[in-house]
N, C-alpha and C positions, 0 to 999 in steps of 0.2 A: 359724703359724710362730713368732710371739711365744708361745703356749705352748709349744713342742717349746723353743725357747732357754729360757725359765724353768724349765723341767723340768730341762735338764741345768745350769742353774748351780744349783738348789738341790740337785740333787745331788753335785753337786762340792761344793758348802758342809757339807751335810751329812756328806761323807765327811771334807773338813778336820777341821772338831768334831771328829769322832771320831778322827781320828789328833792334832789339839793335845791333845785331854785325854787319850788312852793315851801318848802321849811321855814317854820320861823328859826329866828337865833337862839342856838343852844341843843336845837334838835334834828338838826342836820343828819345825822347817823344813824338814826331811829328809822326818820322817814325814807329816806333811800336803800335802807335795808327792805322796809316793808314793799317799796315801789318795783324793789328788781325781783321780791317776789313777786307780786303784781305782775309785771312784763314778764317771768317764767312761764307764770298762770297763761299769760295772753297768748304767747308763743305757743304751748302746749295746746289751747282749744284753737288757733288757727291750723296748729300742724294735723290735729286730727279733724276739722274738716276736709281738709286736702286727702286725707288719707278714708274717710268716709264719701268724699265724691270719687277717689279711684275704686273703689269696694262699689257704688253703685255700677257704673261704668262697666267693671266687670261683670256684675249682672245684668246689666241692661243689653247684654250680647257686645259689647264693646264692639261695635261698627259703625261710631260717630268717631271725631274727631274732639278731643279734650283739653283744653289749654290750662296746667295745674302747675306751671313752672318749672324751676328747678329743683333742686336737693334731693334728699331721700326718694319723695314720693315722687319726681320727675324722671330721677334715674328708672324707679320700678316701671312708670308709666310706659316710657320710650322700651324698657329691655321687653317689657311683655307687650308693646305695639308691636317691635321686631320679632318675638315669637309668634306672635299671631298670624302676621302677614307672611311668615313662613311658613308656619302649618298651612294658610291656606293656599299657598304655592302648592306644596307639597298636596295638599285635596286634589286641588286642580291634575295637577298630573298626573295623579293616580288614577282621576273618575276618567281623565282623557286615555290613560293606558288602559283601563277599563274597557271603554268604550271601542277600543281599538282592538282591546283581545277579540271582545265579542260580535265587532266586525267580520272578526276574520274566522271565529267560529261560525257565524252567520255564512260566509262566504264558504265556509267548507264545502264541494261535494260529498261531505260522511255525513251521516244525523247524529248530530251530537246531543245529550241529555244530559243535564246533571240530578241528581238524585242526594237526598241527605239522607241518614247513620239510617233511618225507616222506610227507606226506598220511594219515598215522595216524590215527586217533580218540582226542582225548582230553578229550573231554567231548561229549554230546547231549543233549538235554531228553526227553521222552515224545511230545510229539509228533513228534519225527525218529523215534523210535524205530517210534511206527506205522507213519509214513512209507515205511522202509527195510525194519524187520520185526528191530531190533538189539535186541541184549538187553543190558544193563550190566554183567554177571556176566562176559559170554563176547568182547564182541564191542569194549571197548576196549583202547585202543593195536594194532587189526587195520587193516589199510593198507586206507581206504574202497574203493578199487579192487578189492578182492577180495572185498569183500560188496554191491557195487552192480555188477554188470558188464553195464548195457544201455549200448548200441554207441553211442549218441548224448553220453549222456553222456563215456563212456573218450573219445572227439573231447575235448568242448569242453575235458576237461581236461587232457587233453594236448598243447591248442593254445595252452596258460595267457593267453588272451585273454577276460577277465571282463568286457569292458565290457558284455554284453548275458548273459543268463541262455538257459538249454535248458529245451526238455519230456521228458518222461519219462512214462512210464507206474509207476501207482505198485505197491506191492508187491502189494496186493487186484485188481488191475486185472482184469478178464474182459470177454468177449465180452459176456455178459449183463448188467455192470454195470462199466460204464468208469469206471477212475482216471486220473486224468493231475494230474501235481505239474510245476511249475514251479522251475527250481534254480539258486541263484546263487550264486557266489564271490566271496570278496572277501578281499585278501592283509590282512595287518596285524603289527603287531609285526615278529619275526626272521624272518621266510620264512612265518610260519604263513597260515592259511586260514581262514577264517569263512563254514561252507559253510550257507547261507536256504534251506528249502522251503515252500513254498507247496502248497495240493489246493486245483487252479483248476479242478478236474472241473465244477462249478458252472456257472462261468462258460463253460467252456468249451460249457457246455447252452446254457445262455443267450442266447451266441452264436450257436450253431450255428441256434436254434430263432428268432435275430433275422432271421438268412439267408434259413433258408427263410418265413418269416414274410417278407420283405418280397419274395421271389420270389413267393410265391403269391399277395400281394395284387396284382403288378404284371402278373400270368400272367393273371390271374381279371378287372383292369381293361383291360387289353389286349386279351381276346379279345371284349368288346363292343364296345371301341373299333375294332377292324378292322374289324368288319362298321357299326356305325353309319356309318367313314369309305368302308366300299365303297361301302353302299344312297345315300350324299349324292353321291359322284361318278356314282353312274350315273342319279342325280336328275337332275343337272346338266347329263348328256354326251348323252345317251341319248333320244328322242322315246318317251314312255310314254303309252299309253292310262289314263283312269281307273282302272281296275279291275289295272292293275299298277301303278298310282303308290299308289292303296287297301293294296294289299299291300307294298308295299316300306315304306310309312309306316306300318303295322303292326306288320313284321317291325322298323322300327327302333325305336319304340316299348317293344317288348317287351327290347332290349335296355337300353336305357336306365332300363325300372323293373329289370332285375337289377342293373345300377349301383347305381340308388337301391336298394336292397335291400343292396348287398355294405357301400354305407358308411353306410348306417343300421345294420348289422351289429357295423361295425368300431368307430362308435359309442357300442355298447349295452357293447361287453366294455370299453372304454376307461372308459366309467363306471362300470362293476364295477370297475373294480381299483382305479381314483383316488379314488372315494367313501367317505364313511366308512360302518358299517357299517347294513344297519337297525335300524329301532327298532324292540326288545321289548315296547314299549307301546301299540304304533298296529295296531287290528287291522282287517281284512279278510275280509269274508264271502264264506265259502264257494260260498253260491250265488251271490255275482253274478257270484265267478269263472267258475265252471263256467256261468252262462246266457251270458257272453260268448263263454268258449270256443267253445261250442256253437256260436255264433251264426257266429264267423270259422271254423271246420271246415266248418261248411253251402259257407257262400261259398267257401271255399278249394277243395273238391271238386266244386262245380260249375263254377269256373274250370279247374283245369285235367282236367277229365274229363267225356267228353260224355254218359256215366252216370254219377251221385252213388253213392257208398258207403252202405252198411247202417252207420250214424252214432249209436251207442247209448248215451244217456248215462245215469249216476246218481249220486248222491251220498246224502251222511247231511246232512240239512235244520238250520240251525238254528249251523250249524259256522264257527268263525273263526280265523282263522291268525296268528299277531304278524309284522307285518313291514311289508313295501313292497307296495301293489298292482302297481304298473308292472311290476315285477322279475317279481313271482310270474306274474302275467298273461302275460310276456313266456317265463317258464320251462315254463308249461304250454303253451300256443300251438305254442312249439317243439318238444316232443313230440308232440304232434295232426300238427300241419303237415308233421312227417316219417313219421307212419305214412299221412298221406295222400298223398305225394307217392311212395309206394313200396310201398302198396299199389294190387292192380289193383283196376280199378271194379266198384263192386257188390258187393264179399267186405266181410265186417264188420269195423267197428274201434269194440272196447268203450274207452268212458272214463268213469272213475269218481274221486270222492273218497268214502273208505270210512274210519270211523272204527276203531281197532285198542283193545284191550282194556284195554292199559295205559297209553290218554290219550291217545295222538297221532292222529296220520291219516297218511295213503297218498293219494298221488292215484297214479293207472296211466292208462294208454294201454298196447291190447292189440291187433294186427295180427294181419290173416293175411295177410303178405307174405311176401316170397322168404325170409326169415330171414339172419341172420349168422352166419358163422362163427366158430368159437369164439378163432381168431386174432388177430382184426380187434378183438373187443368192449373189449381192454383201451388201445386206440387212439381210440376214435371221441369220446372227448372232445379230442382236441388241434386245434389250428385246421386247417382246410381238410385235414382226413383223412376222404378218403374212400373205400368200400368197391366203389363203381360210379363212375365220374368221371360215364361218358358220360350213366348217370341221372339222375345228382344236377343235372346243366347242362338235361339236356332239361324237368325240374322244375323249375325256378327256384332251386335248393337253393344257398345260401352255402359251406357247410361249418362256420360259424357258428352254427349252433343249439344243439350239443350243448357245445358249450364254453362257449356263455351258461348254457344250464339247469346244468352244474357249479359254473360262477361265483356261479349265484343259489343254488344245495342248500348252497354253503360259507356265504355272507354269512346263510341261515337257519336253521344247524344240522340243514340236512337231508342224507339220502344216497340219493344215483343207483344203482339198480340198475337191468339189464340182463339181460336172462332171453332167449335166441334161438339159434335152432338150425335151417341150412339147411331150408328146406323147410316147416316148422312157426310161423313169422310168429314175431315178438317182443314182449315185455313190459317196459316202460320206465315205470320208480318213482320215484317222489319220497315218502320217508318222513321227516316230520315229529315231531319228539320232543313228549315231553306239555305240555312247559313253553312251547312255542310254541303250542299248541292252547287252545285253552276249547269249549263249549258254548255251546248259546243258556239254560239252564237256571243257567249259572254268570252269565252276561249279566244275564239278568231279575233274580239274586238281589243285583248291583252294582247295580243300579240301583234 
């Protein structure tokens, strides 16, 4: 301000000068009066050029650089270059936090959608987009209604009551391999929406298989428990001879080691899964494996068969596995014990540990029982699945074996195969990779 006033009185002084010394004599006062008007006049249509090139400048998007001086119209120029250059700080960081929320939306494992006051699309991450099956080209600002139309959904959203989320089935969903998402709403801002999806297909397994998992342990504990509690009440009630007290204290008996059977079972897989893994350093001979095995097939087929099976054993001498004996011992056992418990007596059941060319081994069990059907086979590792109920209970069978021997093929980098076919008996593998295997030849040269 104190420049813009010195500017126009030295120009008014300056235009005085120039009319005192053009004056003639006598009219000096006249013309320097007229002159300092003059130089007001000049002052004035200079100041408002200055002040008509900051006015264009501001419209021209002020993003050149302007050299107008100082005074009034300097001061404004600099105060509104420092606003500027601040707002577009301020842009900047915004469009970069921007970019960073939506990174991290992007990054989400959820599908996130947003949706405006009409239920529009106007923004999804990649994972909604799997979710739903949208495509970012085609399918924003499309009213979500008309690209989601399963019946459960269309409810909850037009009962606009968000306080709990719906399922859905998601857009891959089939008969053969179930989707199910989880979806929730939540208003925000002007009306808009903030639609979360979840693929709880997982869990939804998870559960489901906690269900029946604890259905079949309480099916499988129960049906001893009734008969243990008949055989004691008619203990109690009932005048019994020897020779039927004999037998009912047998029959209870037998029910009680399948108890102890089911939860030494329940056991063995609990410590599979909570344990850490074994160890690739501690090894285990081949043969003492298989002279045990051998040793519990003998006794296991003369317990429950009042002919013994054709019981053929062999291996490659000299053979050691890296890992856990309990585990392995508990993984073979459980193949024998089922070709014995499901073959008839007396028909043969080959078991071998057989060394394979490119370093590893094989251990097999080979039946000639009723065989499986080709339906069943992709099943019979899951707990308490069975393909005979009535067999597997008149056997002593858990439905536990085969879900242990999978537990222990993962924890030793081995892999279960299943070779059966009605009629034709089955062949049940455990292959062992080379890096788990040595010799006795690699043995003697450590030592």
């Amino acid at each position: 301000m104190y420049w813009r006033l010195l500017s126009l009185v030295l120009c008014q002084l300056g235009a005085a000068c120039i009319g005192w010394w053009a004056a003639p004599k006598g009219d000096e006062w006249l013309l320097i009066l007229a002159m300092t008007l003059v130089g007001s006049y000049l002052w004035f249509v200079l100041d408002s050029l200055r002040g008509v090139r900051l006015l264009r400048w501001l419209r021209g998007g002020a993003t050149n650089d302007l050299a107008i001086g100082n005074g009034l119209w300097g001061e404004a120029y600099n105060r509104i270059r420092r606003m500027l250059r601040d707002s577009s700080r301020l842009t900047v960081e915004s469009e970069s936090r921007l970019k960073d929320f939506l990174a991290a939306l992007q990054a989400s494992p959820s599908g996130v959608v947003l949706l405006d006051s009409q239920a529009r699309i106007e923004w999804f991450n990649q994972t909604a987009a799997d979710h739903f099956g949208f495509d970012a080209r085609r399918d924003l600002l499309q009213h979500f209604g008309n690209l989601v139309r399963d019946p459960g959904f269309a409810a909850y959203m037009s009962a606009r009551n968000f306080l709990q989320g719906v399922t859905m089935p998601g857009r891959e969903n089939s008969s053969s391999k179930p989707v199910t998402l989880s979806v929730n709403l939540h208003f925000y801002g002007d009306g808009r929406m903030l639609l979360l999806s979840r693929d709880i297909t997982v869990v939804e397994q998870a559960e489901a298989m906690r269900r029946d998992f604890v259905a079949n342990v309480s099916h499988e504990i129960r049906t001893p428990l009734t008969v243990l509690a008949g055989f004691v009440e008619t203990l109690q009630t009932l005048p019994l001879n020897d020779q039927e007290r004999q037998r009912y204290l047998g029959l209870m008996s037998q029910q009680a080691t399948r108890m102890q059977t089911l939860v030494s079972d329940l056991l063995t897989l609990s410590r599979l899964e909570g344990s850490p893994l074994p160890s690739a350093h501690e090894w285990v001979s081949g043969d003492v494996l298989m002279q045990q095995c051998e040793q519990d097939a003998r006794d296991l087929s003369h317990l429950l068969w009042a002919q013994s099976h054709d019981l053929r054993f062999e291996h490659a001498p000299g053979c050691e596995i890296a890992g856990s004996a309990l585990e392995l011992h508990s993984a073979m056992s459980n193949l024998i014990g089922n070709a014995i418990r499901y073959t008839p007596a007396q028909r043969r059941i080959d078991v071998g540990l057989k060394s394979l060319p490119e370093g590893g081994v094989v251990f097999y069990v080979k039946d000639q029982g009723p065989g499986i059907a080709q339906e069943h086979i992709p099943r019979l590792t899951e707990r308490f699945y069975r393909v005979d109920r009535s067999r597997s209970r008149e056997t002593g069978g858990t439905g536990l074996g085969l879900a242990i021997v999978k537990h222990v093929a993962q924890r030793h980098g081995a892999e279960l195969s299943i070779d059966s076919f009605p009629g034709k008996g089955s062949t049940f593998s455990l292959t062992f990779p080379p890096q788990r295997v040595r010799s006795a030849l690699e043995v003697s040269n450590i030592h």
